[in-house]
N, C-alpha and C positions, 0 to 999 in steps of 0.2 A: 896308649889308649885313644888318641887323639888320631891314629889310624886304623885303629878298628869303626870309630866313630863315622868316620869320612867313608869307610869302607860299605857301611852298613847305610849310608843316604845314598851312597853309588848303584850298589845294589837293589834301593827302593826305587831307582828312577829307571833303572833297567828292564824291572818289574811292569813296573807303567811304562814304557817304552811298549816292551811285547804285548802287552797287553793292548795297546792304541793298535799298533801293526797286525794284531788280529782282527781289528774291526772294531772293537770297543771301543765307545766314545764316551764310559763314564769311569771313576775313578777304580781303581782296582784295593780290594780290603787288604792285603799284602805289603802294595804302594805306602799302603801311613801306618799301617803298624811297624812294618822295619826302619822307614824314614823315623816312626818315630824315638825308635829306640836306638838308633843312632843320635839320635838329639838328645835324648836320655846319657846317653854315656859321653857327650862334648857339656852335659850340664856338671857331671860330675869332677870333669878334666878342668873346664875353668876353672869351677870354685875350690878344687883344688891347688892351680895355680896363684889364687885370688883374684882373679881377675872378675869380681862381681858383675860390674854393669854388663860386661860381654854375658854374665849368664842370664841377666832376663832375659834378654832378645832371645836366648838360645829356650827358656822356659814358656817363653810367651810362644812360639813354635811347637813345643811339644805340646802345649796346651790345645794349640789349634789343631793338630795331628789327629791329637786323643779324640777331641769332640769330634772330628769328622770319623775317625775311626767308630766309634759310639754308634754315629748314624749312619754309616755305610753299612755294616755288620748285619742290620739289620735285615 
């Protein structure tokens, strides 16, 4: 899971990649929904693992995803 996880931030940054290379200078809504469900699914792999404290850093990320995702959307 822990590369689909990785798979799916590579993906979100590829997105915003093309998306700058087209001219756009703001975030793309694609960029933090996929980044954030890749962090969604390295939340899951940690605390599976038990590796807690690795999962807030990794929660407190998707948290910040989410909210911008919330307010790009719109």
């Amino acid at each position: 899971m822990t590369t689909l996880a990785l798979a799916l931030v590579a993906v979100a940054w590829l997105i915003q990649l093309l998306h700058a290379w087209a001219g756009h200078r703001n975030v793309h809504v694609y960029f933090v929904l996929v980044y954030a469900l890749g962090t969604a699914l390295m939340i899951v792999e940690v605390f599976q693992g038990g590796l807690t404290t690795d999962a807030w850093f990794y929660i407190a990320s998707f948290v910040f995803a989410l909210l911008i995702f919330l307010k790009v959307r719109k």
